[in-house]
N, C-alpha and C positions, 0 to 999 in steps of 0.2 A: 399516348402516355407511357408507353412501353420504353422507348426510349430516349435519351434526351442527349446534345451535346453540352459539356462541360463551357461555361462560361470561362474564359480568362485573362486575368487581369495583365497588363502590358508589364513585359520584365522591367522597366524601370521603376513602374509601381511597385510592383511585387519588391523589390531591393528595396525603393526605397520607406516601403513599411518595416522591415525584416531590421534595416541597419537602423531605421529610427527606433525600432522598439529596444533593440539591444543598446546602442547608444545611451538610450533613456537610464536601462536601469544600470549600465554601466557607470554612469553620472551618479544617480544613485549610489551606487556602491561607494565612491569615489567621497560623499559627504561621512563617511563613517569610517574612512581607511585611518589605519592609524602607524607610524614611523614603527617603534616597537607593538606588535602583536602580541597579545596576550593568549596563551593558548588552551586558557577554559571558554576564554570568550569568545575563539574561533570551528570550539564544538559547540559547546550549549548558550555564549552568551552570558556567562558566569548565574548562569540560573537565574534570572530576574529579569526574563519578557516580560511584558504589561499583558492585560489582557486584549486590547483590541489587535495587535499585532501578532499576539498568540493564536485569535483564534481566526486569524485571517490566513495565516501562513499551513496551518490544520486541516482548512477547508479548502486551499491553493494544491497544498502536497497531495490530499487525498482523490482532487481531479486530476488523473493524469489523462491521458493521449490514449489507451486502453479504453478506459471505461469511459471516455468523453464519446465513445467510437460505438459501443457495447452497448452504451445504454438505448442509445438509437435500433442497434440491431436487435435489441430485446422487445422494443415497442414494434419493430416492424414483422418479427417473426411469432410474438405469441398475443399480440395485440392488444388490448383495454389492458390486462394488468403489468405488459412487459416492463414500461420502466417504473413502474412502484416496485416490481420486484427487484431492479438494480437499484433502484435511489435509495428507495425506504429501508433496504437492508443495509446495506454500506452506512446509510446515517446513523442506523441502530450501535451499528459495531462501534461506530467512534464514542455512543451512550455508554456501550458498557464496559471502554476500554479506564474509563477516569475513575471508577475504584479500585481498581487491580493499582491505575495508576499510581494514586493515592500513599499506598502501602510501598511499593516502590519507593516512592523518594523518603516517604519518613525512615523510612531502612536506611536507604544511602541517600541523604538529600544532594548531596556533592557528585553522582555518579553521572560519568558521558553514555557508556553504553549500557546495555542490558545484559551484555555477553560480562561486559567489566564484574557488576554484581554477581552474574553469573559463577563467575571465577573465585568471588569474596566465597560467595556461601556453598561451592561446590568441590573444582579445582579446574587443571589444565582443559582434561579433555571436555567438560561439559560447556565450559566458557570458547573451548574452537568448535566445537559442533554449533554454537548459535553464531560465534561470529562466520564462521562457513559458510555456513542457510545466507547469512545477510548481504555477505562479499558477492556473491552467485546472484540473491535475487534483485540485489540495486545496478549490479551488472544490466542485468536482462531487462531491467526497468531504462537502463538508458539507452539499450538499443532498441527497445521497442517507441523512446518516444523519440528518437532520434529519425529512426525508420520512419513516424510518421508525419514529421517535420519534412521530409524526405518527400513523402506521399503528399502532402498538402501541397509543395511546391510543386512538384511536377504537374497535379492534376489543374490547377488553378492559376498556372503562370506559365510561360516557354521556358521556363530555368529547367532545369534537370532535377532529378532523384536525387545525384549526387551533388551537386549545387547545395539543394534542403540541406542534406545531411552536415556537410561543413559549413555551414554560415551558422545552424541551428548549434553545434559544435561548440564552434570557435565561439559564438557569440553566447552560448551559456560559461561557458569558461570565463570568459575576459571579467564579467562582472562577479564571480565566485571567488578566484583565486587566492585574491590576498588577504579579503575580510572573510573569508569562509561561511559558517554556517549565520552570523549577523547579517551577512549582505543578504544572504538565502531568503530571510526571513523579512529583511526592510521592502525587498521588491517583490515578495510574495505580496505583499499587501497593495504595493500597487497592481501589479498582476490580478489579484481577483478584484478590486473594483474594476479596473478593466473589462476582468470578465463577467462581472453582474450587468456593468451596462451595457455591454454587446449583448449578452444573452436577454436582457430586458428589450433589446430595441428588434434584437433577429425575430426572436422566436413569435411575439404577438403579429411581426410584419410579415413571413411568410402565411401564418395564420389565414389573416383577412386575406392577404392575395389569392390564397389559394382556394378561397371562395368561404369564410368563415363557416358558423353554426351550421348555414343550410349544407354547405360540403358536406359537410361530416352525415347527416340526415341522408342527404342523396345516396351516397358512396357503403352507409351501412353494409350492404347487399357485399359488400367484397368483402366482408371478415368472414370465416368459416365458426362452424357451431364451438372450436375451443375459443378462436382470438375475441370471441365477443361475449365470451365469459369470464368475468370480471373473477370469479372463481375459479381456472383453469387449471384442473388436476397436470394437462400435461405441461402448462407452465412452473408451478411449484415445482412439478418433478425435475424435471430439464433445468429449471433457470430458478428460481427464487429458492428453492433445498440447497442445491451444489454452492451456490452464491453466496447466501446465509452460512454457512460452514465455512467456505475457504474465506469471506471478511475478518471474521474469527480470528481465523488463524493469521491470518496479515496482520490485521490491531497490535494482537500480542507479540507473533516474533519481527515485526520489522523494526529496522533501525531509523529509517526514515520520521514513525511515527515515536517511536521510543526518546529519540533525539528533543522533540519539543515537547513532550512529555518532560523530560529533564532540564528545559530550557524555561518552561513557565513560573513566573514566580510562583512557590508552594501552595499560595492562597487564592489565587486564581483559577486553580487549576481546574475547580467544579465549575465556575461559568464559561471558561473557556471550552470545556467539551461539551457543554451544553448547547453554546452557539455555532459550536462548527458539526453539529450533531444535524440544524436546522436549515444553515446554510447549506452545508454539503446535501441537502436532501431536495433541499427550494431548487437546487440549480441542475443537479442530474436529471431528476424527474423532469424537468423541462426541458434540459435539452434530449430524453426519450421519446418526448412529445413530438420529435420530428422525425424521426423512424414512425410514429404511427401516423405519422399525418401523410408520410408518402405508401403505408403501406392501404387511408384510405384512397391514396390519390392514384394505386394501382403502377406506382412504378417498379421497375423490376433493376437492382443494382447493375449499373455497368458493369461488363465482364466476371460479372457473378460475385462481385465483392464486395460483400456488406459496409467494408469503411467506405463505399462510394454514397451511402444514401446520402450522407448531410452533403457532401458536396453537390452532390446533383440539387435536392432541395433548393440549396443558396442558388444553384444555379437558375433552378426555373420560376423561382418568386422571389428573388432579390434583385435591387438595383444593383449598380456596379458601388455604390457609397455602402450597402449593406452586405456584396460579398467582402469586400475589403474589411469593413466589421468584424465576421465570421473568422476573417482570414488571420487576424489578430486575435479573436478569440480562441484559437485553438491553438495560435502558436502562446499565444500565456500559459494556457493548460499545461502542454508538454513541456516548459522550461521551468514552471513554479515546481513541477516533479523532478526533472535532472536537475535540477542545480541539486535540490535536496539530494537526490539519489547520491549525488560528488561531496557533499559534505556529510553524507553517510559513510559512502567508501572511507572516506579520509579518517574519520573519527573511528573508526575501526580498526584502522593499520596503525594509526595514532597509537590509539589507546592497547587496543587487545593483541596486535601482533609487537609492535613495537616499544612500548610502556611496559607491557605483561609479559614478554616472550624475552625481545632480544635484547632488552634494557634489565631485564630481571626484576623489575618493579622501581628500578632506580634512575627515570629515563632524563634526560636532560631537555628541557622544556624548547628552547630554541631549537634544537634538533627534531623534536618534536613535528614542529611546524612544516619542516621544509620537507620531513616525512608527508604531513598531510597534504603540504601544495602539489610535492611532485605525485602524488598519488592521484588527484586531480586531473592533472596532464594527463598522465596512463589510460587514465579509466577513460577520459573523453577518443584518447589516440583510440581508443580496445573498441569504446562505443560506436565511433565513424566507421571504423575495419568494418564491424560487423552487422551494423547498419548496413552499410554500402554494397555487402555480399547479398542482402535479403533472405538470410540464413531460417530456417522453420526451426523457430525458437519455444512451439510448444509443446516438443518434451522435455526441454529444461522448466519448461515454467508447469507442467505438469510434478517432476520431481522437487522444487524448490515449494508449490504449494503442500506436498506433501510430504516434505522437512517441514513445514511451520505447524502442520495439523497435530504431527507428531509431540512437534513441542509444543503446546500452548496448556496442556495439562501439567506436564512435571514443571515448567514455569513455575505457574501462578502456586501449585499445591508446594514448589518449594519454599515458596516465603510466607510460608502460613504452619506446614506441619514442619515441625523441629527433627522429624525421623528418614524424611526424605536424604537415602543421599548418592553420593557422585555417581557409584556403580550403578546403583536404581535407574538413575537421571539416562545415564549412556545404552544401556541395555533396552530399557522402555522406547527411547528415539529409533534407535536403529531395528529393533525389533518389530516397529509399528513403520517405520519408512518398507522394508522386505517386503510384509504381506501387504502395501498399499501395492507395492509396485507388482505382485503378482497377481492380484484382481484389476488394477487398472487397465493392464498389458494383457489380461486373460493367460496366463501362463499354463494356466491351470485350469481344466473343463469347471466352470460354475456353476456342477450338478450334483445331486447326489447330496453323500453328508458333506463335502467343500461346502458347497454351496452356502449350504444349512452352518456351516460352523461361520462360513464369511458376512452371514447375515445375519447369525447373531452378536458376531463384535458388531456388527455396523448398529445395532438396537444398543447396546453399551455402549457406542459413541453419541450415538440420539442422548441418552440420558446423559451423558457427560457433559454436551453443550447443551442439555436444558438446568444439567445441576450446576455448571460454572456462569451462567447467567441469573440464576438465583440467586447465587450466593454472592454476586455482584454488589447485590442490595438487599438482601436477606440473610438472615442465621445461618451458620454452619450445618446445624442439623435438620433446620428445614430444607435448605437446598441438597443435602445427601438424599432425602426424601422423597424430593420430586424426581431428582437423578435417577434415584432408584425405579417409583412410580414411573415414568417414561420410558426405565430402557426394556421392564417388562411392558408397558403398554403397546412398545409395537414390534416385538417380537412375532405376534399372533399375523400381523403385518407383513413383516419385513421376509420371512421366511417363504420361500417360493415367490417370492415376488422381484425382490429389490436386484436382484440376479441381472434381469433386464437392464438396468438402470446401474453400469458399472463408474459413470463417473462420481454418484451420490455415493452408490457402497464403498468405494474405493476409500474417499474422504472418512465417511464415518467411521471405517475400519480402522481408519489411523489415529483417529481419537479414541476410540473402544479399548484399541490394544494397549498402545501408549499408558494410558491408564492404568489395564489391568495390571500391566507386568511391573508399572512402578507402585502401586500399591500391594501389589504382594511382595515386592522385593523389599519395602522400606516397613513391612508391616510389622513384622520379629528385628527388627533394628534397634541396635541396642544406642545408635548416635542421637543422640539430645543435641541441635544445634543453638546457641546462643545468639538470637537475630541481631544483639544491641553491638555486637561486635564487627557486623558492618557497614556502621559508619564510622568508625577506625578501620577497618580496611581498604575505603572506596572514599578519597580524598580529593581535593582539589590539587592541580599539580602544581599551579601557583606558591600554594601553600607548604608543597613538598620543596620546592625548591626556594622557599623562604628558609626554610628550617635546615637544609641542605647548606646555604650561604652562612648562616648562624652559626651553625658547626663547625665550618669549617676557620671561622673566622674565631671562635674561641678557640681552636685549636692551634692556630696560629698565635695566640696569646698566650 
């Protein structure tokens, strides 16, 4: 059971699932193109998804090819609680991303990006530090699923790595392009039924094969004294704390998820995160369950590569009709996340480079467009490149998780306190990104008073995400409260300890700091912001360019 050979499907199969799945939602896309494009409706949809479609496309984008991969390796390395710590947390985050959300659109109901409002209620630079974070981390997000669009195909078929990469490519592009972030959203939906009924048919059918209930009984004897404790301090510490914190920070500063946040109708938008809160939880945890089901079945990954368990698995309890299942389950996953990733890019250059920057607020809406198409192109051309090189992309995704952790406090406290402002906002990010990156990187010995000073922001970051998750759904002063109560409660803790444990301090650091420095900066601030002012400055560009044609036409009278 040590090792096993990789089952694979005959390349004409292989192509011909790959061109039929992309054909599909190409078709797809094709029932909702329209001659003139509208270009509110090719970022958000002009704000009125429905709810089934909303909360299908939420729970589509938030599995991507990562964590579809992750969660398995979390069930297979810390055992009984690995994938409740990835599922269950990741499902939380999307819980407590819909009151922040909330407040958001009644601010700006008409706004595409978060960076755009950003801009409303801050100015230049705080509005390009978030769209910065976004451009970087949806980049990385499409070479990571492209890479493993890459990885599924060569492992599971004679086609090549690079074969994956451009079919996966070309074929998320073709159905994006025209209808943008609508298409994104029509074929997310078929996309995750797709993937409920693959993952319904895989995961009970490896199951049984693998010897059902009595398996699991027999095989006990291989978990060690942590993996068989459902309580494993060294799994919290390792995987459910770091994971927990950086969800967090994704919810808040991604565009991906901000995007359909802005795209759901207003009054939808509590049962829509409610249900992608459930789904997204139903379906990671189960597919973690096959990282622990190989790690009771004692296999050890090919070539030492944790994204080999699920393949292997499908390999040695699935028929050849259930790896092809699998095989289409994972290519859903990774393309319901790129396409979004491409209509993330796009609505960023759209709006905050292009709208905001080089148009000066006055951008021409057709131009608009062909800004977001050919941005598209790029980003898929940029994503293949570097796909294709297999470049070790996790210190960027180290530095872009900690841009998000940075921000997700001056964020949410800017649309809430009136005294929060630009300078606070830029000082706090970049101050809290420094010292992430010199405890993560160890720059600096983490002994002594460092240590002691790095561990006590990280207990001010503990109390930051336990007081910005209270206040989700609690009072202002009760949740300063608990904030408070938490970040001395594990101070006594964290000190001489958490030292060890540089990927959790690193994270908390950057929400402790961030913090501290924009609440002292913005505390003697003499700025009083006016929230109701922007939604007059965060408009629909339809709208702008109605009133633009008006003018000019009176003016010609």
């Amino acid at each position: 059971m040590q090792e096993t050979e990789f089952f694979q499907l005959k390349s004409s199969t292989a192509l011909l699932l790959l061109v039929g799945f992309y054909l599909l939602t190409f078709l797809m896309s094709l029932m909702i193109s329209r001659k003139n494009e509208n270009v509110d409706g090719y970022m958000v949809s002009n704000s009125a998804v429905g709810f089934g479609l909303s909360a299908a496309s939420m729970i589509a984008t938030w599995i991507w090819a990562a964590s579809f991969y992750a969660s398995a390796t979390s069930g297979f390395k810390y055992g009984l609680s690995g994938p409740i710590h990835y599922g269950f947390w990741g499902a939380l985050m999307i819980l407590f991303i819909y009151p922040f959300g909330r407040r958001f659109r009644k601010l700006a109901p008409e706004a595409h990006t978060l960076a755009e409002v950003i801009h409303a209620r801050h100015g230049r630079s705080s509005q390009l530090i978030m769209a910065g974070s976004n451009l970087v981390g949806s980049c990385i997000s499409l070479m990571v699923n492209f890479t493993a669009a890459g990885a599924l195909v060569s492992v599971l078929s004679p086609l090549s790595f690079i074969q994956g990469v451009l079919i996966a490519g070309l074929g998320v592009l073709s159905y994006t392009l025209w209808s943008g972030f609508r298409a994104s959203v029509l074929t997310d939906f078929a996309q995750l039924v797709a993937m409920i009924l693959a993952a319904v048919i895989i995961i009970p059918l490896i199951f049984f094969n693998a010897g059902g209930p009595d398996f699991l009984a027999e095989n006990m004897w291989r978990l060690d004294e942590e993996q068989a404790n459902f309580f494993s301090t060294k799994a919290i510490l390792e995987q459910g704390a770091p994971y927990f914190v950086a969800v967090l920070a994704y919810a808040i500063g991604n565009q991906t998820i901000a995007q359909r946040l802005f795209a759901v109708r207003e009054d939808l938008i509590r049962p829509t995160f409610l249900t992608a809160t459930i789904g997204y939880g139903a379906v990671v945890i189960g597919l973690g369950m096959l990282g622990l089901l190989a790690l009771f079945a004692g296999i050890q990954p090919a070539n030492g590569d944790m994204n080999n368990i699920i393949p292997q698995m499908a390999s040695m309890y699935l028929p050849p009709i259930g790896i092809a299942l699998f095989f289409l389950l994972v290519v859903g996953s990774l393309s319901s996340t790129a396409d979004a990733d491409l209509c993330a890019l796009s609505a960023i250059v759209m709006t905050d480079i292009y709208g905001k920057n080089i148009a000066k607020g006055k951008p021409n809406p057709q131009r608009m467009l062909w800004w977001g198409r050919f941005t598209m192109i790029i980003a898929t051309m940029m994503g293949v490149v570097f796909a294709s090189l297999r470049l070790d992309i996790l210190v960027m995704l180290v530095f872009v998780g900690a841009l998000w952790g940075a921000i997700v406090f001056p964020v949410i406290v800017s649309f809430y306190w009136e005294k929060v402002t630009n300078r606070a906002f830029t000082t706090a990010v970049i101050s809290a990104v420094v010292l992430f990156t010199i405890v993560r990187f160890e720059l600096v010995p983490l002994t002594g008073a460092i240590g002691v000073f790095f561990e006590i922001a990280a207990a001010i970051g503990g109390g930051v995400v336990a007081g910005l998750m209270t206040f989700a759904f609690f009072p202002r002063l009760f949740a300063i409260g608990v904030g408070v109560a938490v970040a001395f409660g594990l101070m006594p803790y964290f000190i001489g300890f958490l030292r060890d444990y540089t990927v959790l301090l690193g994270s908390l650091t950057s929400y402790g700091v961030s913090a501290v420095v924009c609440i002292a900066m913005s505390w003697n601030s003499k700025e009083r912001f006016d929230f109701s002012v922007l939604s007059k400055r965060v408009t629909a560009f339809h709208e702008e360019q109605e009133a633009m044609l008006s003018a000019t036409t009176t003016t010609q009278k």
